[in-house]
Every structure is written in C-alpha cells, then in structure tokens.
ZADREN-39098 format. One line per field, with one value per residue (C-alpha): residue number from 0; residue in three letters; x, y, z negated. Coordinates in steps of 0.05 Angstrom, whole numbers, padded with zeros to 5 digits. Layout:
N
pos <- c(NUM; ...)
code <- c(ALA; ...)
px <- c(X; ...)
py <- c(Y; ...)
pz <- c(Z; ...)
//
This chain:
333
pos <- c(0; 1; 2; 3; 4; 5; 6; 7; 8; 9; 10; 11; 12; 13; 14; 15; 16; 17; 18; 19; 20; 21; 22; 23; 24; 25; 26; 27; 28; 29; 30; 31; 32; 33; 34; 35; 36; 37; 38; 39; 40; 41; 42; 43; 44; 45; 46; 47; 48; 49; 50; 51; 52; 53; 54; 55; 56; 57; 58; 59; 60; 61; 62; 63; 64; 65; 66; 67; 68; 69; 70; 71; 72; 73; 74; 75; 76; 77; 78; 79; 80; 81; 82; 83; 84; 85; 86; 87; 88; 89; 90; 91; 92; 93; 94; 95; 96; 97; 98; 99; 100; 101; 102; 103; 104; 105; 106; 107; 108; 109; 110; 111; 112; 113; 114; 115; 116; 117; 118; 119; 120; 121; 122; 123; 124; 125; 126; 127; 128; 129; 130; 131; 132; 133; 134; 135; 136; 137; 138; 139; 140; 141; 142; 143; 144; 145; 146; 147; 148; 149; 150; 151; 152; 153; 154; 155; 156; 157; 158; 159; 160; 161; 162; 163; 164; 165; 166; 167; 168; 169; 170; 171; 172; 173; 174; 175; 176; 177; 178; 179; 180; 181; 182; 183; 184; 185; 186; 187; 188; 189; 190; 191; 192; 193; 194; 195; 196; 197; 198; 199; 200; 201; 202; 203; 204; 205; 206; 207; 208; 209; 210; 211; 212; 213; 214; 215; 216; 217; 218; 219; 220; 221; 222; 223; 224; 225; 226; 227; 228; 229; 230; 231; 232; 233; 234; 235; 236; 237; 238; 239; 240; 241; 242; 243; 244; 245; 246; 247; 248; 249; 250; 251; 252; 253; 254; 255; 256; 257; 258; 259; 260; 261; 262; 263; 264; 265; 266; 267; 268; 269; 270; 271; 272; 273; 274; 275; 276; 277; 278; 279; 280; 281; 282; 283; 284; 285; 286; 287; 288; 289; 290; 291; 292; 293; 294; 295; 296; 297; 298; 299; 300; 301; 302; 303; 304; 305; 306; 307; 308; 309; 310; 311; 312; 313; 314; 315; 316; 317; 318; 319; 320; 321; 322; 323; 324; 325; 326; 327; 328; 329; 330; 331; 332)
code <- c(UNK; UNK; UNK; UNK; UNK; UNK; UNK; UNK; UNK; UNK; UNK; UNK; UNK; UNK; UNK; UNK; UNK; UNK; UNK; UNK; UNK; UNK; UNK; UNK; UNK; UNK; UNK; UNK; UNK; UNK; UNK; UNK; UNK; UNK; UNK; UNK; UNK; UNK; UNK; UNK; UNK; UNK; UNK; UNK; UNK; UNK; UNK; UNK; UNK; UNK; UNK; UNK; UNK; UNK; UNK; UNK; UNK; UNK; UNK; UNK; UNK; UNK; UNK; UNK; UNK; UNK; UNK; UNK; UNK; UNK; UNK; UNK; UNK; UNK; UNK; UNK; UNK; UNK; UNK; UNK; UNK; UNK; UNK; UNK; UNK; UNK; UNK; UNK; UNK; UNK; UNK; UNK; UNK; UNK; UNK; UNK; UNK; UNK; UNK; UNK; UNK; UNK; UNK; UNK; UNK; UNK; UNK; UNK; UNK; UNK; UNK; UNK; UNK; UNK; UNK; UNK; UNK; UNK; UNK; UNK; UNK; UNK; UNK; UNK; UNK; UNK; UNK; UNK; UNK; UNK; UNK; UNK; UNK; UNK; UNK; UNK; UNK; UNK; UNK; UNK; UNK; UNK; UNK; UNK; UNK; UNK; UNK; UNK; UNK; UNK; UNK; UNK; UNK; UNK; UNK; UNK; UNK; UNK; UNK; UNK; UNK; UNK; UNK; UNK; UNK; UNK; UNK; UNK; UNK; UNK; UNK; UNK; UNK; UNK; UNK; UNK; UNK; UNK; UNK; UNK; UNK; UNK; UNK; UNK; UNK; UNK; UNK; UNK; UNK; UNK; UNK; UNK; UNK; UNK; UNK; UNK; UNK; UNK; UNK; UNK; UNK; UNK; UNK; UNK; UNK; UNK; UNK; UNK; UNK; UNK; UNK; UNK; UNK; UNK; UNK; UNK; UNK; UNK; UNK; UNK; UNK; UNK; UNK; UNK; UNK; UNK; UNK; UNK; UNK; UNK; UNK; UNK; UNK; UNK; UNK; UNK; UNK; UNK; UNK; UNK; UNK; UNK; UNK; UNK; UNK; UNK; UNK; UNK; UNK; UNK; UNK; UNK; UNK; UNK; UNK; UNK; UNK; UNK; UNK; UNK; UNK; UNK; UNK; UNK; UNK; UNK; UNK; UNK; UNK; UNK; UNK; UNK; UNK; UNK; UNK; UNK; UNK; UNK; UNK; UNK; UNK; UNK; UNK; UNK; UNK; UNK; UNK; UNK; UNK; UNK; UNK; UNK; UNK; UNK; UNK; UNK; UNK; UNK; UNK; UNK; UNK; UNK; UNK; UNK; UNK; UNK; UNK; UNK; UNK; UNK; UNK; UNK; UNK; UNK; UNK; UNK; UNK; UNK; UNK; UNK; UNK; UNK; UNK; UNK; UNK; UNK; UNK; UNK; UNK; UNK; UNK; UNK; UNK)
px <- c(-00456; -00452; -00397; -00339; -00284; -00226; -00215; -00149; -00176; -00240; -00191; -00154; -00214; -00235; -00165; -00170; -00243; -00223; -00162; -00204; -00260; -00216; -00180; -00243; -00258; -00192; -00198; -00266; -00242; -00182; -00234; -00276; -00217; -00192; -00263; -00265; -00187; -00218; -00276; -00239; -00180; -00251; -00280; -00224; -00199; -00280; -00279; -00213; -00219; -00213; -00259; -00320; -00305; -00309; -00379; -00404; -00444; -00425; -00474; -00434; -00495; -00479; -00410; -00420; -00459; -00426; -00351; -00346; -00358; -00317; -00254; -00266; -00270; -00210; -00164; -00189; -00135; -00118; -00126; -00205; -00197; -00183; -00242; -00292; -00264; -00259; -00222; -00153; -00133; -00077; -00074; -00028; -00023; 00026; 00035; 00073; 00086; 00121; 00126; 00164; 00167; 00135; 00186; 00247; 00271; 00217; 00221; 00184; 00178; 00144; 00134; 00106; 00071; 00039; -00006; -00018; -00061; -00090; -00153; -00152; -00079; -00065; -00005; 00018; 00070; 00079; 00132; 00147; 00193; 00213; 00244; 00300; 00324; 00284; 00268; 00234; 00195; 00166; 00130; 00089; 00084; 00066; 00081; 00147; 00166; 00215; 00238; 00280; 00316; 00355; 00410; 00407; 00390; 00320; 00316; 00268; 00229; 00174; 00112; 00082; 00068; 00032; 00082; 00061; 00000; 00030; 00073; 00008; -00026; 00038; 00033; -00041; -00035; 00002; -00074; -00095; -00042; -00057; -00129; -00099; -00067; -00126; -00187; -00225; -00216; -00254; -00319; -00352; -00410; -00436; -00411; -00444; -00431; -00383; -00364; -00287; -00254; -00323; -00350; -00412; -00384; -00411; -00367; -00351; -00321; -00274; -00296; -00267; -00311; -00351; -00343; -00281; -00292; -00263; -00185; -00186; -00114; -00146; -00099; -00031; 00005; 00072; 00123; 00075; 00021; 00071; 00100; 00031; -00008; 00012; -00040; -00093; -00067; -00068; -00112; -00139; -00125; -00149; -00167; -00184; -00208; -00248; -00262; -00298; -00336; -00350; -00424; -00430; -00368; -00346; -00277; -00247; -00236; -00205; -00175; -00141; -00133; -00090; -00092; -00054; -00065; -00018; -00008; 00031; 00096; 00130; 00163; 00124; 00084; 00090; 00057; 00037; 00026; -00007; -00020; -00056; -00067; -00078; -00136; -00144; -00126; -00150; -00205; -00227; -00163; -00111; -00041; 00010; 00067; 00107; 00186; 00224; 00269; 00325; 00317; 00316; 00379; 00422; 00401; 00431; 00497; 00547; 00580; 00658; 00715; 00745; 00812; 00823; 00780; 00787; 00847; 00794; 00744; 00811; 00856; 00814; 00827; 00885; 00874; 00937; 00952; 00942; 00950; 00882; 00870; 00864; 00933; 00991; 01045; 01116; 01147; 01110; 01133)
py <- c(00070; 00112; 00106; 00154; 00169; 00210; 00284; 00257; 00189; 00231; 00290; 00224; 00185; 00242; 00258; 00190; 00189; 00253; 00226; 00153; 00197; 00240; 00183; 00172; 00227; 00231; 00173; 00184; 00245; 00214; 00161; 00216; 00237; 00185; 00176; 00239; 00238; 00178; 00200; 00260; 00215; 00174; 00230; 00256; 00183; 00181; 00251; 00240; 00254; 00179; 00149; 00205; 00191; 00120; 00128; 00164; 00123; 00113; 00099; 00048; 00055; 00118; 00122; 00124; 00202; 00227; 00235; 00263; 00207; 00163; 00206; 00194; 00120; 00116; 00159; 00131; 00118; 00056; 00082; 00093; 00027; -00014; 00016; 00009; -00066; -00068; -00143; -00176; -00172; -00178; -00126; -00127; -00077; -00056; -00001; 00021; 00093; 00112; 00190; 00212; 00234; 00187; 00149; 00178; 00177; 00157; 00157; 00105; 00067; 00002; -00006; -00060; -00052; -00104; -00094; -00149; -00127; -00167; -00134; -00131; -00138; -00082; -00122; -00090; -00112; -00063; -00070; -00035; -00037; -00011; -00020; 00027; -00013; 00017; -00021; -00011; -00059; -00042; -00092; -00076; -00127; -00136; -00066; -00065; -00017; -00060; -00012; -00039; -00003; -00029; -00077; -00054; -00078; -00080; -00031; -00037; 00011; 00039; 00066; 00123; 00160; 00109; 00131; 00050; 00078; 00134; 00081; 00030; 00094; 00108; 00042; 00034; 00098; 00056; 00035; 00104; 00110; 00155; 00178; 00248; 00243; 00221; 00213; 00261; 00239; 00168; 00149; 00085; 00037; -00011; -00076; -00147; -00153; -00197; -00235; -00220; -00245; -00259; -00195; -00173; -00123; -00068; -00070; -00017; -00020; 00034; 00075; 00141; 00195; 00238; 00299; 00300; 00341; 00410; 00410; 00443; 00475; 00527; 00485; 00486; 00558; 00595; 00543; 00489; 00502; 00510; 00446; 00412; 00450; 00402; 00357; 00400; 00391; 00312; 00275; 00208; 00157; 00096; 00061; -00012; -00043; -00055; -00022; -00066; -00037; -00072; -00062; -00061; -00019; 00032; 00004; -00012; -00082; -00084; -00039; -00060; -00007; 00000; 00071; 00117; 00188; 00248; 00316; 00358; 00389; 00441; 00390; 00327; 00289; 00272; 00204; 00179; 00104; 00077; 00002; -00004; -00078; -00074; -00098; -00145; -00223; -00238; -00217; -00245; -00298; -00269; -00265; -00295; -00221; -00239; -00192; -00205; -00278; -00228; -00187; -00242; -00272; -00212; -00220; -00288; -00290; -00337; -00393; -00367; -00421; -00411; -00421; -00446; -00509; -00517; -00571; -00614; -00618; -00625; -00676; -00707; -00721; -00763; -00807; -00833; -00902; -00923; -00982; -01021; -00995; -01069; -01085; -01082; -01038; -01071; -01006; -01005; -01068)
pz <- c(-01539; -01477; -01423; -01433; -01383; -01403; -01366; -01331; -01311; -01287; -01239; -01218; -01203; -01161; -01131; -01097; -01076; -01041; -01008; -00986; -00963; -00924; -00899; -00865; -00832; -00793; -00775; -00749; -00711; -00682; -00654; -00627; -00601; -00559; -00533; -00506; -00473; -00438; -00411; -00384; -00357; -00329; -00301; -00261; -00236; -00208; -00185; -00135; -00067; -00049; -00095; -00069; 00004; -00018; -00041; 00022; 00057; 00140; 00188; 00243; 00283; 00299; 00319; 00381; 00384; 00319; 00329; 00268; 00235; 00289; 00280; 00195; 00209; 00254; 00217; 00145; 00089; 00061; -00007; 00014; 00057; -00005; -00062; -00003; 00009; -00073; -00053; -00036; 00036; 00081; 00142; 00190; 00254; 00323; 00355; 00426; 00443; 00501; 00530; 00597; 00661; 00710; 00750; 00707; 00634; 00575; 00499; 00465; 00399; 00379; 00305; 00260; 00196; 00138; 00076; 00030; -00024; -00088; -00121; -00205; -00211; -00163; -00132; -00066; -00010; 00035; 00102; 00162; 00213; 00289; 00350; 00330; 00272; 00215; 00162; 00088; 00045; -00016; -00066; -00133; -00176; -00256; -00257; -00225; -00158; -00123; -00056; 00002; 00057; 00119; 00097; 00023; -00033; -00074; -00129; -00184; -00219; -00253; -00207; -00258; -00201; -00155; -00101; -00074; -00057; -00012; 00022; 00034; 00070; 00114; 00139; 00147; 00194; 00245; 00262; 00283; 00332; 00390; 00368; 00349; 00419; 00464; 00420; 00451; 00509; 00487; 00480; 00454; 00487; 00442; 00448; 00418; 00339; 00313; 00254; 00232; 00165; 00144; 00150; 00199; 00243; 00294; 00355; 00409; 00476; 00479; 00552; 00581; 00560; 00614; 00578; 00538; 00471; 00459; 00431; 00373; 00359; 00303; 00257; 00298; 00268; 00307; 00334; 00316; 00366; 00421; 00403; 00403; 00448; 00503; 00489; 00508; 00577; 00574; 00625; 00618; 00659; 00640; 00571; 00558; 00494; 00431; 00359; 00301; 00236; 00180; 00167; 00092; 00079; 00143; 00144; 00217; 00211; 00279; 00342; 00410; 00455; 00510; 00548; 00599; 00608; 00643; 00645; 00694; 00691; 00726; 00761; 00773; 00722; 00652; 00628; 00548; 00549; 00481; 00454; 00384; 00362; 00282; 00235; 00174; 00180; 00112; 00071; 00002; -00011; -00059; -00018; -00063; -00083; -00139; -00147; -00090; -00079; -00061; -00124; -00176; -00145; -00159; -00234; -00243; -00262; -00230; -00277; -00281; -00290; -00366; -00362; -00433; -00405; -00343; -00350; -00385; -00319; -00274; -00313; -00369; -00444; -00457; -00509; -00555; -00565; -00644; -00681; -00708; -00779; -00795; -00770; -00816; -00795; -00800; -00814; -00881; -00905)
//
C-alpha cells in the first residue's frame, strides 16, 4: 500500500522545512556578515598611518646624506617605535633645556620620562615628571586606564579610545629634544657600530654641520611665525655626542647630545643650552605592570570596631559559677 500523508501534516511538514531552512540562511549571512565587519575593521587597523610608516623600510646607512630620513628617525613616535620593535621594552630618557640672556636671567626645565611596555598583552606604564614639580603616571593594565596626577589619587578607567597610546608618544618625544631647535644645524660622521640591548646598531658621532640646512618656516602662520621665527637666527656653537640605530628595525636605540648655540639680541646675546640622554635599557624581557600598589589599597576597606562587641575583646566573657550536675543540691532536699 502506498505512503499517504494527510494535506495538514503535508502544509505543516513544509511550514517547518521552510522555517529550518531559513534558519539557515540567516545564519549563514550573519556569518558572512561578521566576516566582512572584520576584514574592514582589519583593513583599516593595517592601513593607519603608524602601521604603513612601520612597514617602510630605513636605510641607517644613509643617515648621514639623507636628512630626511635622519629627521624621520629622530622625531619617530613611539607608537611606530613599538610595531617596528613588535617586543617588550623598557625606555627611559632626560632632557635639559635652558634659554636666556648670556650672563643674566635664563629659563630652563629638566624633565624625566619612562616607558615600560609588554608586547601581546599591550600593558603600558607610562611616567613623567620635571623640575617644576609636575608629575603624571599613567598605567594600562588587563584593560584598565589607571591615571595619576601630582599628589592625587589614581583613577581607573576604561581606555576605548587608546588615549595610553597618546600619553606613551608624549613621553617618548622627550628623546627628540632640541632637534626641531638645532637639527639643522647637525650633521653626523659615522662612528664604529655597536651592540645595545642586544641589538646591532649603526652609530653616529653627532658633528657641527658645514653647511647648515635651509629653515623652513613655510609651516609657522601669523603670530606663530613671529613667535618661532627666532630660530632661524640661532648659531651653533658647539655640539658633542652620539646617535645609535638599530639595524633591523630604524628605531633610535640611543641619543646623548650635549650642544650650545646663540643668537643675537638687540642688546647682547641670547644663549639655548640642550642635554638629551634617552634610549632603551631593556629589550626582549617582559617588565613586570600590574594596577597600581596605591590603587588597590584605597579598595580595601578598613576593619571598624562594632560596638555591640567590642566589650568582649576588652573585658572577656565572664563565666558564672554552677554547681556539678552530679552534686545534690541541699536546697532540694
């Protein structure tokens, strides 16, 4: 006998096959879907202006005719710095400014700066601080911003913005110190390579230059270039020390410079003294950056006396005198 199938089982039966098979297909496109968010989200991440500077290769060889590429080099970013390193490090750098008029009153600043950085867990701790009394600390870590300032306190949040990274670049700037000041007026001599943090390095002896290069004050608008302009006038006097490459990725590994240079006034002389010491102390060893000591302690609370007990811990339990259970008690009889 052939198979039969009533006409509601058979518009149920179908109902459902529609619904599973339908099923399906969203699911299929919401797949196809998040594939294609992520390769967009991909695509722009590899497309920033850091990560393609990071894959342009930099000939160390050559700083010493292209100062292009020197000036690139010097005034790199740590956010660059870090995907050409692609490991943990711990960078530390000082600089001393000081601007006046020779033999009378001077303005100067000397500021520290540290960058501990862990590679995969993107762990950060960032500090600076100055002669002036300037403080600020900032550390990232399992995805918490904790932010210091001064005397106060740390304050944690969330980093959806990656503002650590803005804060890590600030700081690593402390190494370019001066170049925008006096960098055309330098010029390198190739110096015997070295091995720093593990790393082959190209070194340069840091020389006055014959021929200074042009100032360029095409950028500098209005009040700006009139506030600027001055250093087209700057002379220099003298300039003493060394600047280290890494080989394999075009990051400075190290800079110690010390350097003098004048300009006239109307009247006397005015004189810019500059000392750069900064570079990387650790390459390849994690740097331990967990939430800040100071933080965690403000989230303990502290063990309050409870007055309904406290006569316990400061007299004891009295215990009563009774008679043995096993004793007979005369008043009974």
């Amino acid at each position: 006998m052939p198979y039969s199938i009533s006409l509601p089982r058979a518009i149920s039966a179908l109902s459902l096959l529609t619904l599973v098979s339908s099923g399906c297909s969203c699911d299929s496109e919401r797949a196809r879907a998040k594939a294609e968010a992520k390769a967009r989200v991909g695509a722009r991440v590899e497309a920033s202006p850091a990560r393609l500077a990071a894959n342009e290769r930099i000939d160390v060889d050559a700083l010493a005719s292209d100062r292009k590429a020197l000036s690139r080099v010097w005034e790199m970013s740590w956010r660059e710095a870090q995907l050409r390193l692609a490991d943990h490090h711990v960078w530390q750098g000082q600089a001393t400014l000081s601007y006046g008029k020779v033999d009378g009153k001077q303005l100067g600043i000397d500021e520290e700066a540290e960058i501990r950085s862990q590679s995969g867990t993107g762990s950060l701790d960032v500090s600076v601080s100055n002669d002036g009394g300037f403080f600020q600390r900032i550390v990232y870590s399992n995805g918490r911003l904790y932010r210091k300032y001064q005397n106060g306190n740390y304050v944690a949040s969330k980093d959806l913005e990656a503002k650590r990274i803005h804060y890590a670049d600030e700081a690593y700037a402390l190494g370019g110190t001066g170049w925008n000041l006096i960098g055309r007026l330098i010029t390198l001599k190739k110096a015997d390579d070295e091995t720093l943090v593990g790393r082959a390095a190209a070194c340069f002896a840091l020389r006055k230059a014959a021929a200074p290069a042009a100032f360029e004050s095409s950028s500098l608008k209005g009040a700006l270039s009139e506030l600027k302009g001055w250093r087209a006038s700057l002379v220099l006097d003298s300039v003493d020390g060394t600047l280290c490459v890494d080989r394999s990725s075009g990051v400075l590994l190290s800079v110690r410079m010390t350097a003098r240079a004048t300009r006239p006034l109307k009247d006397g002389e005015g004189e810019l003294k500059l000392s750069v010491n900064a570079g990387y102390v650790s390459i390849s060893s994690a740097p331990t950056i967990n939430a800040p000591e100071a933080f965690l302690k403000t989230l303990r609370r502290s063990r309050r006396d409870r007055p309904g007990t406290s006569y316990l811990k400061d007299r004891g339990i009295k215990v009563l005198e009774r008679p043995d259970a096993g004793l007979k008690n005369p008043k009974l009889k």
